[in-house]
N, C-alpha and C positions, 0 to 999 in steps of 0.2 A: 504494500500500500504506500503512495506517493508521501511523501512530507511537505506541510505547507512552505517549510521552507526551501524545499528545493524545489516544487513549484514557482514561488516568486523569485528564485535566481534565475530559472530556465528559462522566464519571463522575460526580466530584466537582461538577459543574456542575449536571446532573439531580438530585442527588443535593439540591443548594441548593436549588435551584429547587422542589423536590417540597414541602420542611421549610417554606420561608417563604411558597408557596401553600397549603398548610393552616394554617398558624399565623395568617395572616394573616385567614383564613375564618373563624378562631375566636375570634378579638377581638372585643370585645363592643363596642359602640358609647355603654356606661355609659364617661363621660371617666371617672370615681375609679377605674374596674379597669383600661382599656383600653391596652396598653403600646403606647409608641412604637416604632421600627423601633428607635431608640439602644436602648433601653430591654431588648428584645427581646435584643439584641447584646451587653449588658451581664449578664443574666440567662445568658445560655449560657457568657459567660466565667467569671463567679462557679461556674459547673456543672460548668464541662469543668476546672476550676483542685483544684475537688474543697475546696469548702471553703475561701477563702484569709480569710488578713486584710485590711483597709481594705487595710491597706500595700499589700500584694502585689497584689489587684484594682488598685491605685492605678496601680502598676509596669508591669501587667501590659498595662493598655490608655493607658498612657504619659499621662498625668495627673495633677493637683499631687491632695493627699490630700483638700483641702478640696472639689474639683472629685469625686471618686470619693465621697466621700462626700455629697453632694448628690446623686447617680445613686443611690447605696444608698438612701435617705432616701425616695426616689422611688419605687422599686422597694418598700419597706419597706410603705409607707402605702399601697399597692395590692392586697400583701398576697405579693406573689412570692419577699419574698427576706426570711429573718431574721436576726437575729445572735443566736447562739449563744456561753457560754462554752466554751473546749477544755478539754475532758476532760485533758489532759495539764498544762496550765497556766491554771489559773481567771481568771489575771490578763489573759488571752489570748480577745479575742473575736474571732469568725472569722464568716461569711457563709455560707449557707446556702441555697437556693431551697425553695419549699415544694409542697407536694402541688397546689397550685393551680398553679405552673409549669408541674412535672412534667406535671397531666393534660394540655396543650397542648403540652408538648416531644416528651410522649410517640407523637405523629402520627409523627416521624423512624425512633422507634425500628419503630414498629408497618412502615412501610414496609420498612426493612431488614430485618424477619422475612420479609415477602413476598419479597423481593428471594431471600431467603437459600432457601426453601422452593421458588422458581422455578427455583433452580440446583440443586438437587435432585432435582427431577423432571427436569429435561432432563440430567442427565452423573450419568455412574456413580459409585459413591461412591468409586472408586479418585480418580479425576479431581477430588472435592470436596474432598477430603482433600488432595491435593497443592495445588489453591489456596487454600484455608485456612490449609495451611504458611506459603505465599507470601505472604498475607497477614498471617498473624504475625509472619515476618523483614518485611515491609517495617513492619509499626508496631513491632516491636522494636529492631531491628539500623538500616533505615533509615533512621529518623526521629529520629538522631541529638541535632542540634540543641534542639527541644521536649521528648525524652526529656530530655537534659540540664536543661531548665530547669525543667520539671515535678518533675522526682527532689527538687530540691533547694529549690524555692519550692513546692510544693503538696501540700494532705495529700489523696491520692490512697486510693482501698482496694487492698489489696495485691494485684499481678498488673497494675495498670492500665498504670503504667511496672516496664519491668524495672530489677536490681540493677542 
């Protein structure tokens, strides 16, 4: 009999697997655009971070600021990631990915619509609905930890992390 938890790593695993088999297929073989695997890794955390500063990217993937900022530098001059003043404090520039990421990141998200549309068709919506719940408490309530460090180092859009 299966274990939950190697169910949601098989998950999470297909789930990788699916995102950097298309990402990877859409990498252009132009060296000035074409992002490295780091590169790639670097871009999704500045993404999933929701906006951070040098600092915080720096923190985040545990690296000196000079070292995060050479990745940024890189990503920049490709054309993936901007920097941006905050809207809250001008003095404040934050990092950014741009619509050119986006349309390559965007392969993950398109996947999970199907994903989502495939359990739909197969279980009643009574049934959708309760694992959608379950899904909410475990990125809510579960996911304690990164909840935590998210809340308080990333500008997130509201609802992403809960209160």
């Amino acid at each position: 009999m299966p274990v939950l938890a190697d169910d949601l790593h098989n998950i999470y695993l297909k789930l990788k697997l699916y995102y950097y088999l298309r990402i990877f297929r859409k990498m252009t073989d132009n060296p000035e655009e074409a992002l490295t695997a780091l590169e790639v890794f670097c871009a999704e955390a500045i993404y999933g971070l929701g906006n951070p500063t040098l600092t915080e990217f720096a923190h985040f993937i545990n690296v000196s600021q000079p070292n995060a900022a050479y990745k940024v530098a890189n990503l920049e001059k490709k054309g993936y990631v901007e920097k941006t003043r905050s809207t809250r404090d001008g003095r404040v520039v934050r990092l950014r990915i741009t619509d050119k990421f986006l349309q390559v990141y965007g392969t993950s998200e398109r996947y999970v619509s199907i994903l989502a549309k495939r359990i739909e068709r197969k279980y009643p919506p009574e049934e959708v609905e309760r694992f959608s719940a379950m899904m909410r408490e475990i990125s809510e309530d579960m996911m304690r930890e990164l909840n935590q460090y998210l809340h308080h180092r990333a500008d997130l859009p509201e609802g992403v992390v809960p209160d």
